[in-house]
C-alpha positions in Angstrom: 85.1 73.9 111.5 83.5 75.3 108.1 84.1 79.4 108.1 81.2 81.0 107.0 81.1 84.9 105.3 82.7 87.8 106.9 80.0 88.9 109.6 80.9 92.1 110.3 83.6 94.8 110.8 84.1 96.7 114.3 85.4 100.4 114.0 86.1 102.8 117.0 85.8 106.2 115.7 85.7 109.8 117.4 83.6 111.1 114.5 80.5 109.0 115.4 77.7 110.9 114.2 79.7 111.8 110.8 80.4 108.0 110.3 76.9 107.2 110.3 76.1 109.8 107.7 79.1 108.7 105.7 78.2 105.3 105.3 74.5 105.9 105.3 74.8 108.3 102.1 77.7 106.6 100.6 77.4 103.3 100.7 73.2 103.3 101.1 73.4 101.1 104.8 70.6 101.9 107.1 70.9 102.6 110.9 69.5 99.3 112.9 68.8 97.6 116.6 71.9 97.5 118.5 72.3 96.3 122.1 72.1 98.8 124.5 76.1 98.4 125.7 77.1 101.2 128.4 79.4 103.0 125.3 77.7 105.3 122.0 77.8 103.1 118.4 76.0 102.6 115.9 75.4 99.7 113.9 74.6 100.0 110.1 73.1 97.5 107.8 73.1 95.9 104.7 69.6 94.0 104.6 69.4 92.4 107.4 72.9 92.0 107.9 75.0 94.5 110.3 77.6 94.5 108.7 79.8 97.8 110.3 79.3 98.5 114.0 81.0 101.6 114.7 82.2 102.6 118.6 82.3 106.5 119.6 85.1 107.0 121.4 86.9 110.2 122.6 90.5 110.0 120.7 90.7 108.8 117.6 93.6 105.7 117.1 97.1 107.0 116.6 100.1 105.4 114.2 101.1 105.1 110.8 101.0 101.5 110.8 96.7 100.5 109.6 96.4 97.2 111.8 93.3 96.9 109.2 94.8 97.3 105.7 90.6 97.5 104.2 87.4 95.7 103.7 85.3 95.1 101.0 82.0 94.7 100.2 80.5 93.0 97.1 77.7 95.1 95.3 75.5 95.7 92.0 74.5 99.1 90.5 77.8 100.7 89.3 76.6 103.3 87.8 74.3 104.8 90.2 77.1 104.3 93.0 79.2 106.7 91.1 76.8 109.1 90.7 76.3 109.0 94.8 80.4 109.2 94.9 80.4 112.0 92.2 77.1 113.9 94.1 78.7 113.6 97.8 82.2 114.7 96.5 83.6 111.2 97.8 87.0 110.8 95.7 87.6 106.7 94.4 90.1 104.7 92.1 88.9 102.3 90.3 90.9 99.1 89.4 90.4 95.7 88.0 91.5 92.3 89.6 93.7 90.5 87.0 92.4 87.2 85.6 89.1 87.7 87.4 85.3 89.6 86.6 85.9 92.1 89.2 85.8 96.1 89.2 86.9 97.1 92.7 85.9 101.0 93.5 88.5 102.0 96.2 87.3 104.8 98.8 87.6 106.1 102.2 85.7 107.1 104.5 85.5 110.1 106.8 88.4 108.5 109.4 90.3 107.2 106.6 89.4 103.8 106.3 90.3 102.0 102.8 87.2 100.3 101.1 87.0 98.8 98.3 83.2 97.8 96.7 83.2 95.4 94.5 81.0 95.2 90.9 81.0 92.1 88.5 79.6 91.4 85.1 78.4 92.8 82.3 77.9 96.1 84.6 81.4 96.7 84.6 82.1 96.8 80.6 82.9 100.3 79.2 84.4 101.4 82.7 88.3 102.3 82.2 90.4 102.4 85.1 
């Protein structure tokens, strides 16, 4: 078996509607053809790619413990993806991967899920973290 990429990421949420505008206007994905399963969702794009399908559920998922930890998408346009965090009033931490070209912006989104977007190159000069 060769693995290929990460295909997608599966979240149940009981904030459906808010999800979709969170990672919509955050993170720029587009609403796209789902199949029509018996339970509301959603899934958002990247391209062509659907790469978050969201589930609506009634009660949100209860502990202390994340059983996901985050996910992470790699990305290009630094600058205008902080404005869109500054402009929607989305708080981040910004850190640097030792040893490697990567600027990880750290967020979360509306249910509290930890994301990190990933910038490389010459992009990421002048940022301080």
């Amino acid at each position: 078996m060769k693995l290929g990429p990460l295909d997608h990421v599966n979240i149940r949420t009981a904030n459906l509607e808010n999800m979709i505008d969170w990672y919509c206007g955050v993170l720029g994905m587009t609403v796209g053809k789902r199949p029509p399963f018996g339970f509301p969702g959603a899934w958002l794009y990247t391209g062509d790619q659907a790469a978050v399908h969201l589930i609506g559920v009634d009660n949100p998922a209860s502990g202390d413990d994340p059983r996901l930890e985050h996910f992470a998408f790699s990305a290009s346009g630094l600058t205008s993806f902080l404005q869109t965090l500054e402009e929607r009033q989305v708080g981040y931490r910004m850190g640097r991967v030792p040893e490697f070209d990567i600027l990880q912006v750290n967020i979360f989104d509306p249910d509290g899920n930890h994301i990190h977007v990933d910038f490389t190159g010459p992009e990421t000069a002048g940022h301080a973290v």
